[in-house]
C-alpha positions as CSV (number, residue, x, y, z in Angstrom):
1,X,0.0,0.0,0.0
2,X,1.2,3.6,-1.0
3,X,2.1,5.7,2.0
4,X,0.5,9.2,1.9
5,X,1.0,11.1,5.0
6,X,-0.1,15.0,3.8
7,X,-3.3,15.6,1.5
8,X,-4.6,19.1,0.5
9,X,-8.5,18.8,0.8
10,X,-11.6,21.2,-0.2
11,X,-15.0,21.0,2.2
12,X,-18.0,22.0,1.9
13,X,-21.0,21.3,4.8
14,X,-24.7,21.4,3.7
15,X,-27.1,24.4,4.0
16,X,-29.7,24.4,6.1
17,X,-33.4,23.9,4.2
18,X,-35.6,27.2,4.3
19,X,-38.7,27.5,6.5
20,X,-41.5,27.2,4.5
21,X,-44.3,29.9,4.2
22,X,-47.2,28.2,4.2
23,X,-51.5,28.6,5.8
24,X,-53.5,25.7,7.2
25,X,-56.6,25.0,4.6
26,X,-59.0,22.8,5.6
27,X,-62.8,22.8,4.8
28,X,-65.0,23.7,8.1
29,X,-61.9,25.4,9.7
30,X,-61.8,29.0,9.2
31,X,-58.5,31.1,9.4
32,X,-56.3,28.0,10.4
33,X,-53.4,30.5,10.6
34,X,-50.1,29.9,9.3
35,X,-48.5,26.4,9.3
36,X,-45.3,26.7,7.1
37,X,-42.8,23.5,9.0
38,X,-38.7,24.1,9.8
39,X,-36.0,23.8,7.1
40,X,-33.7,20.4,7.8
41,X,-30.1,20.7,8.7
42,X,-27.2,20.6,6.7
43,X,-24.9,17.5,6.4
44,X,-22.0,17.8,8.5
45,X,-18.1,16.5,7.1
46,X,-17.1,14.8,10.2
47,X,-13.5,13.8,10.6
48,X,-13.1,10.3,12.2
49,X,-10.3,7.5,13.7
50,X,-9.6,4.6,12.7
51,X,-7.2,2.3,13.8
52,X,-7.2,-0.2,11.2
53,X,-6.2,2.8,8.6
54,X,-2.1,3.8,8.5
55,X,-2.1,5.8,5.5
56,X,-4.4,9.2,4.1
57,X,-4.3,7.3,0.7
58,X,-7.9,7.1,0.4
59,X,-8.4,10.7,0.7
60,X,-5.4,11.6,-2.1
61,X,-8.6,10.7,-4.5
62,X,-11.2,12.6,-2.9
63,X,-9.8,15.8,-2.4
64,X,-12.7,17.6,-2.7
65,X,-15.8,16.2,-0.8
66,X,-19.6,18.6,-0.2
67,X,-22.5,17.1,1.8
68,X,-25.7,17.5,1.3
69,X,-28.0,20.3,1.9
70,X,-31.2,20.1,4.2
71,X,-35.0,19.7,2.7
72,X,-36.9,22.7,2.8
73,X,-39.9,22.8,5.7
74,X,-43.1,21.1,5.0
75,X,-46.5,21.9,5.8
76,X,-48.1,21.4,8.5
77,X,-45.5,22.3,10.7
78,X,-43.6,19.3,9.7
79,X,-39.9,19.6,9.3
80,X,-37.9,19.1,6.6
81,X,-35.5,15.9,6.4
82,X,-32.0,16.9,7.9
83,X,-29.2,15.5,5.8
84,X,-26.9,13.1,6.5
85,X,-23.4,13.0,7.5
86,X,-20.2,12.3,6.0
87,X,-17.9,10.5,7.9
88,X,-14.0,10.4,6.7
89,X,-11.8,7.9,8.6
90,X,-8.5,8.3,8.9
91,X,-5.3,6.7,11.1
92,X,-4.8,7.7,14.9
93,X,-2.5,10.7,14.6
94,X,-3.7,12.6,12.4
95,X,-4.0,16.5,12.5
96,X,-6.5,18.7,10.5
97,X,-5.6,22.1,9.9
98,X,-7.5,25.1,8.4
99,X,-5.0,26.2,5.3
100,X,-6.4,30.2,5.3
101,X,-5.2,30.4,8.9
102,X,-3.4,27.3,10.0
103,X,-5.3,26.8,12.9
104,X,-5.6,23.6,14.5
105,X,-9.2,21.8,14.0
106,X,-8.4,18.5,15.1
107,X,-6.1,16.4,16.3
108,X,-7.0,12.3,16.6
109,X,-5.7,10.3,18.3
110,X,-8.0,7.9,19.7
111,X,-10.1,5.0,17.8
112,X,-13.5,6.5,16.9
113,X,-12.6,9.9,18.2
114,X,-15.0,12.4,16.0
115,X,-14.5,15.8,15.2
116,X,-16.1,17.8,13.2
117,X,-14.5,19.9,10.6
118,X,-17.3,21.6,8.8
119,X,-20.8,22.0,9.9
120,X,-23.6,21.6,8.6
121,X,-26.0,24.7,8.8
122,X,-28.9,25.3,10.7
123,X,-32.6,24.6,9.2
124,X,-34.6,28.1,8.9
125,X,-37.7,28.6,10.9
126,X,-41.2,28.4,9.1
127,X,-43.7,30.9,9.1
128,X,-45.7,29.2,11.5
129,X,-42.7,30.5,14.4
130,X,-43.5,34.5,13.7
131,X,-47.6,34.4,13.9
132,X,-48.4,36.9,16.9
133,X,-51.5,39.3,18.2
134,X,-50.7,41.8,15.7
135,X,-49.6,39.7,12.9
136,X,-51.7,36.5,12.5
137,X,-50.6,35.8,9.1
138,X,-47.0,36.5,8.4
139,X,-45.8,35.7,5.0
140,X,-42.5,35.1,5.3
141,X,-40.1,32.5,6.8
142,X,-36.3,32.2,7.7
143,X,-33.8,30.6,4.7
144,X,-31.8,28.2,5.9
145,X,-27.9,29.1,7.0
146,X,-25.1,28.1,4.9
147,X,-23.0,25.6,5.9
148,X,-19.4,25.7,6.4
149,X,-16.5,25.9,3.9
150,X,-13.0,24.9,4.2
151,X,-9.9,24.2,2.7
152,X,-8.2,21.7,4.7
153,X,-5.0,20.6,5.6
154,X,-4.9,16.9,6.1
155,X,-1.5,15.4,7.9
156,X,-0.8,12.5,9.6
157,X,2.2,12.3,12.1
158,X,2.7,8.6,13.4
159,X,1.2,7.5,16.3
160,X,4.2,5.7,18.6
161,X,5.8,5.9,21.7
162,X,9.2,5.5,20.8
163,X,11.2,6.2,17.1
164,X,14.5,4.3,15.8
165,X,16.1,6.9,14.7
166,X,20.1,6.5,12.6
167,X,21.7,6.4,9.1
168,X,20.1,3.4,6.5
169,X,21.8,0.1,7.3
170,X,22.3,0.3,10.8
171,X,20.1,-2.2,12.1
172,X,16.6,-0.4,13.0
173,X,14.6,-2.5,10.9
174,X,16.4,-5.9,11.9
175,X,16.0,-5.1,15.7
176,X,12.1,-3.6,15.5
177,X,11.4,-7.2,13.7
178,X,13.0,-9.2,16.9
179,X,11.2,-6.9,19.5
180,X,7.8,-7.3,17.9
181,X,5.9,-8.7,15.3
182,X,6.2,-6.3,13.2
183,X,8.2,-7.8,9.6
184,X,9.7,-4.7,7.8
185,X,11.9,-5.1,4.7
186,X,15.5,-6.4,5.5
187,X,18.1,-6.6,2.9
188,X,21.8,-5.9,2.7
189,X,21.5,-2.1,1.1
190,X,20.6,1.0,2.0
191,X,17.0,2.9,2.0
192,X,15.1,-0.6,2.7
193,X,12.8,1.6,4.9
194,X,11.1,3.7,2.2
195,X,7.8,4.2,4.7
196,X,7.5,3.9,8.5
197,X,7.1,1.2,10.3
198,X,4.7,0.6,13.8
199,X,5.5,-2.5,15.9
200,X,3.9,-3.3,19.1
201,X,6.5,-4.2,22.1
202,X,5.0,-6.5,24.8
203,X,7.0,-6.2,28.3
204,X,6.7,-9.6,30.4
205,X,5.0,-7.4,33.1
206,X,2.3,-6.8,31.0
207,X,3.0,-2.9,30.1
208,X,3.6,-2.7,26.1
209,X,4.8,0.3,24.0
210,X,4.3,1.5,20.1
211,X,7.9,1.7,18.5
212,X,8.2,3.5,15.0
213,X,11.1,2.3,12.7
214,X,11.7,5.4,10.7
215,X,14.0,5.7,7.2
216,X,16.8,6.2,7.4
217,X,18.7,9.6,7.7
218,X,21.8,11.1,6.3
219,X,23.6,14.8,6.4
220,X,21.3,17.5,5.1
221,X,17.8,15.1,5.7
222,X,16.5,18.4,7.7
223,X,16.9,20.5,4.6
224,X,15.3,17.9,2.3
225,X,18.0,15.5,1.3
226,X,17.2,12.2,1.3
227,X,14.3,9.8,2.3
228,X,14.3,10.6,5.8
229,X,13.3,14.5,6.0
230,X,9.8,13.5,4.4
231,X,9.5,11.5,8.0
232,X,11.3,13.2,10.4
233,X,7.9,14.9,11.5
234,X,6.7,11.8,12.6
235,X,9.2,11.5,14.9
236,X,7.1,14.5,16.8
237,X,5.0,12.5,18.8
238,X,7.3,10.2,20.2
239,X,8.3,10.6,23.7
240,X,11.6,8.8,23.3
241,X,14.2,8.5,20.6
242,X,16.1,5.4,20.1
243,X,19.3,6.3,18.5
244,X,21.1,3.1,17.2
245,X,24.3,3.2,15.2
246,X,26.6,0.4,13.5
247,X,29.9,0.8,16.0
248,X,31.3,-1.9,13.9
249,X,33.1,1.4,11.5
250,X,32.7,-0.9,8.8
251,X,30.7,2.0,6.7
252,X,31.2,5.0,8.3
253,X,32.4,6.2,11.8
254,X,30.1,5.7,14.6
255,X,31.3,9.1,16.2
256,X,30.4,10.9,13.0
257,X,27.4,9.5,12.7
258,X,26.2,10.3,16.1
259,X,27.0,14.0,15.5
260,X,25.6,14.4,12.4
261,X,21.8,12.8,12.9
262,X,22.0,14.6,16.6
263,X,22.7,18.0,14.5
264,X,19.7,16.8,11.8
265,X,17.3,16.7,14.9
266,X,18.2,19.7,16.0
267,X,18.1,21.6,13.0
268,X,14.1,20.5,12.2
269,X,11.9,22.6,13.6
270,X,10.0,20.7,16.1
271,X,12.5,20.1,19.2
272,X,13.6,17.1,18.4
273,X,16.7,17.1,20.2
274,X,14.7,17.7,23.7
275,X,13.4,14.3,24.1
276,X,15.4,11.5,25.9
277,X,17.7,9.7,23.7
278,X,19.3,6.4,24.4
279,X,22.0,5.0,21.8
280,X,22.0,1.4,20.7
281,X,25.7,0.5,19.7
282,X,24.5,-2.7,17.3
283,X,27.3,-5.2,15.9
284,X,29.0,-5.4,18.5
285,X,30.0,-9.0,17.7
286,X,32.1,-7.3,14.3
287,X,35.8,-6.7,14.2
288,X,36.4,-3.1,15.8
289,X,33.2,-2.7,17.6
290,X,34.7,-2.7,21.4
291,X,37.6,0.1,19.8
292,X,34.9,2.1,18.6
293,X,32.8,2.0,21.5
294,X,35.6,2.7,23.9
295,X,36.7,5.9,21.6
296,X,32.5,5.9,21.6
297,X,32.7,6.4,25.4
298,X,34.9,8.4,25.9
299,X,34.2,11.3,23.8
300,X,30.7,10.8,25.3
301,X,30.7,9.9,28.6
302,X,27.1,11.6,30.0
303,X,25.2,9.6,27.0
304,X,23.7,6.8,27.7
305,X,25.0,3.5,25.3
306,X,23.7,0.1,25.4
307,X,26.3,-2.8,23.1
308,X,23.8,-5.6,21.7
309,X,23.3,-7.6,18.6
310,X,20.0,-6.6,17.1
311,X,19.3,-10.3,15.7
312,X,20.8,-12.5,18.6
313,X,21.4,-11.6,22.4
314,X,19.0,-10.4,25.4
315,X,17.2,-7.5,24.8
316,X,15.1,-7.3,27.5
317,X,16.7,-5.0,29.7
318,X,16.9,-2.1,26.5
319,X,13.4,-3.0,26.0
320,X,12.5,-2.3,29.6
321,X,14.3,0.8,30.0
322,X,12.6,2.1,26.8
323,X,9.4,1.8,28.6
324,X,10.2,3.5,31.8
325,X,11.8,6.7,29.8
326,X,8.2,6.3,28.1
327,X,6.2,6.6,31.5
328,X,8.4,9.3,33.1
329,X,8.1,11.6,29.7
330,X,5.5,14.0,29.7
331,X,3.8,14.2,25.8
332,X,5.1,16.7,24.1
333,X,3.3,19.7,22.2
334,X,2.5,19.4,18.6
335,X,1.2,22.8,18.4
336,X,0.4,25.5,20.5
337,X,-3.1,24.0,22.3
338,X,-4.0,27.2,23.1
339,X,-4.9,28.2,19.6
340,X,-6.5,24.8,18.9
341,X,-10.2,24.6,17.9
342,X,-12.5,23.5,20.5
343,X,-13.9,20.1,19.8
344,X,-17.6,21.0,19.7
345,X,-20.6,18.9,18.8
346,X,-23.0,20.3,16.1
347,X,-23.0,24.3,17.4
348,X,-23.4,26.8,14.4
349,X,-21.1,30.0,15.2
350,X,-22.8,33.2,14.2
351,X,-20.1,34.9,12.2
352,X,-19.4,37.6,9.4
353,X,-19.9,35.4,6.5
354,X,-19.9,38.5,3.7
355,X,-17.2,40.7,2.0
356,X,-17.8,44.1,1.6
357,X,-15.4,45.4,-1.6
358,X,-14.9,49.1,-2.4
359,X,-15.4,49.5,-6.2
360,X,-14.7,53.3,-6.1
361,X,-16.7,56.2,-7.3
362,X,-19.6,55.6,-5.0
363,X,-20.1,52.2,-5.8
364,X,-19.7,49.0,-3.2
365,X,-20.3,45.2,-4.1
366,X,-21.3,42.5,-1.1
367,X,-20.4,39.3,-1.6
368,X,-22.0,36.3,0.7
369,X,-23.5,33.0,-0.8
370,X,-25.5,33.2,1.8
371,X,-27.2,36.9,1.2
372,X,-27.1,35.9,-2.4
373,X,-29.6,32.7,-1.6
374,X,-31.5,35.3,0.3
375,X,-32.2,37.5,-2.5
376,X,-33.5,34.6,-4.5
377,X,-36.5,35.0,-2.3
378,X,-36.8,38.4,-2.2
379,X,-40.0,39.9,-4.6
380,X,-37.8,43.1,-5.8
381,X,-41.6,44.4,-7.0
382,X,-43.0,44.1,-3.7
383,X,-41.6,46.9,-1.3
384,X,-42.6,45.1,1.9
385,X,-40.6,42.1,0.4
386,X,-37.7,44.6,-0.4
387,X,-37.8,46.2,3.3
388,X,-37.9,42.8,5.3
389,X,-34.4,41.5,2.9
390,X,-33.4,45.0,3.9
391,X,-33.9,44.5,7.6
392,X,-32.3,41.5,7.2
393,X,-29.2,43.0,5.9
394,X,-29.4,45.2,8.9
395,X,-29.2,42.3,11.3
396,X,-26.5,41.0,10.0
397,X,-24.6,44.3,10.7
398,X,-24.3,44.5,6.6
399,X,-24.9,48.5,6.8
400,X,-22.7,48.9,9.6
401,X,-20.3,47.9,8.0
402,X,-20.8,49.3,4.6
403,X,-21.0,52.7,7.0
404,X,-17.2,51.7,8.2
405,X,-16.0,51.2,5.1
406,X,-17.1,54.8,3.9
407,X,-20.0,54.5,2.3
408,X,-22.4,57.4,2.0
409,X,-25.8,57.6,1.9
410,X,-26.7,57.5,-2.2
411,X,-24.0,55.1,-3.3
412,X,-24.7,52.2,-4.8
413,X,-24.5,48.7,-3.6
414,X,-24.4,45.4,-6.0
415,X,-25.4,42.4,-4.7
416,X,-25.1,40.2,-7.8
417,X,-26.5,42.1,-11.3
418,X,-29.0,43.9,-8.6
419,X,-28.5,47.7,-7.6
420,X,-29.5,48.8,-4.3
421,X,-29.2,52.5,-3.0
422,X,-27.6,52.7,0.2
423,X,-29.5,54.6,3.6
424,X,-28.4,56.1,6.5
425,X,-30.5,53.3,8.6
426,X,-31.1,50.1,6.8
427,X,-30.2,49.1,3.0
């Protein structure tokens, strides 16, 4: 299966359905008074995990994804049908983001965990809502709201505990395939790793841990050399890095090495080089490997080293202290949660949803989908029709901020082809 880990994605939640104007008429009852049933809500495009999913591969072909829009109100003050859903799964660890402003939508992490990235909008109210003591009758009902619209940012950042992190060839896929049951490629050249790798590691105690074989990395992966800098953001969410490295010199110097993937980590911008790090000096059963490791040791005294043979050997005691750096290391911060969307459950935000362009000499155009489905409604020969779409306007604090803008009384405002002649208290 391809590996997709970053999709671009265009959204689109359903309208609400209008109210409907509509008046009871039934023989033997008399002025049966308005009746006109509540608009259905839009779809919503909900955002959901799924832990049998490891890649956004699906979504690479569905980059662009609208639900459905409400039914209009019925009569009889029945509602109109609400519409459906549309529910996206994707792997544990993936972060939505809003592309305009990069704020953070959602972040999943758990199986089933739901959050909704566009809503759907509310259903309008029916005529049968505004009948009072002075106005038995009204003839006119609420349109629907629009629903939300968003292009998305779609990312998925690997959901594990712990990383093997070092150059291609060291032994990171040989020794994730020992510790757990996880079988990545093996082979005697470099770049066998082209896409992550999850394994599960069981402790005998009963505790496990999620350990991430990442590709390999090389001098420059942080500035976009190389296979590994595509992954080194998943590397974000683990807690602890295990760094192992072939102190056997047959390649390349195990002194070197270390340098140069500790100065990779620090370069990327995500503060990699903060978490705990323990080093794995692998091949220790080569010619060379106990000179290196002394030279190893000595130029690094305060890091912590552990010899072993990934394929042969007890590793039980590594294994073990990679889970209690795990329990005694705080998560660390993706993002800044502070600026994080609040999950929230089907609440429509009342909001600006109009642009208010300055065309110069006296004339202004608004543009709102949503004022534009209004107008559709509006009788432009009927000036009671033409007053109420101007109060309308009014509510939505269009005027006021037509008046901000600098617009005079007399101008002229375009919604659409239509010309409207702008007043000093409603449009």
């Amino acid at each position: 299966m391809q590996f997709i880990d970053k999709v671009t994605m265009k959204l689109k939640a359903g309208n609400g359905g209008d109210g409907l104007v509509a008046f009871r008429r039934e023989k033997y009852v008399p002025l049966g008074g308005p009746s006109g049933g509540d608009g259905g809500r839009g779809g919503s495009i909900i955002f959901v995990g799924d832990p049998n999913r490891s890649t956004l591969l699906d979504l690479r072909y569905n980059k662009e994804i609208r639900a459905k829009d409400g039914q209009k109100g019925k009569n009889n003050r029945m509602h109109g049908e609400s519409a459906d859903d549309i529910y996206i799964k994707v792997p544990l660890g993936t972060i939505i983001r809003d592309l305009s402003s990069d704020e953070v939508i959602g972040d999943i992490t758990k199986a089933n965990e739901e959050v909704i990235v566009c809503q759907g909008g509310k259903g309008g109210l029916g005529n049968s809502h505004f009948a009072t003591s002075v106005n038995s009758a009204p003839d006119y009902a609420k349109l629907g709201q629009s629903g939300e619209r968003k292009e998305v940012i779609v990312e998925l950042k690997l959901l594990a505990d712990a990383g093997l992190i070092g150059f291609p060839s060291v032994g990171k896929s040989t020794f994730l395939s020992v510790v757990s049951s996880a079988r990545p490629q093996i082979a005697d050249y470099p770049f066998t790793t082209l896409t992550p790798q999850l394994g599960m590691v069981y402790l005998k105690g009963g505790e496990s841990f999620v350990l991430a074989d990442l590709p390999g990395l090389i001098k420059g992966a942080s500035l976009g050399k190389g296979l590994g800098h595509t992954f080194l953001k998943h590397i974000e969410r683990c807690r602890v890095l295990v760094h192992i490295i072939d102190m056997s010199g047959e390649y390349r110097d195990p002194l070197e090495d270390y340098e140069i993937i500790n100065a990779e980590l620090k370069e990327y911008p995500g503060n990699l080089e903060k978490r705990p790090q323990i080093v794995l000096a692998n091949k220790m059963d080569m010619e060379g490997a106990k000179e290196n490791l002394d030279r190893f040791k000595a130029a690094y005294p305060d890091v912590e080293i552990w010899p072993m043979i990934a394929f042969m050997g007890d590793l039980d005691p590594i294994l073990y202290r990679i889970g209690e750096l795990i329990k005694k290391t705080p998560r660390f911060a993706l993002y800044d949660e502070n600026k994080a969307k609040e999950k929230v459950v089907y609440r429509y935000e009342e909001k600006k949803d109009f642009e208010v362009i300055n065309e110069g000499n006296g004339d202004w155009r608004i543009t709102s989908e949503r004022i534009e489905r209004m107008l559709e409604h509006v009788d432009l020969k009927d000036e009671l029709s033409v007053i109420k779409f101007g109060r309308s306007l009014s509510k939505m604090k269009v005027d006021d901020e037509l008046a901000k803008r600098g617009c005079k009384p007399g101008d002229h405002v375009y919604i659409k082809d239509f010309d409207f002649i702008f007043k000093e208290e409603e449009l």
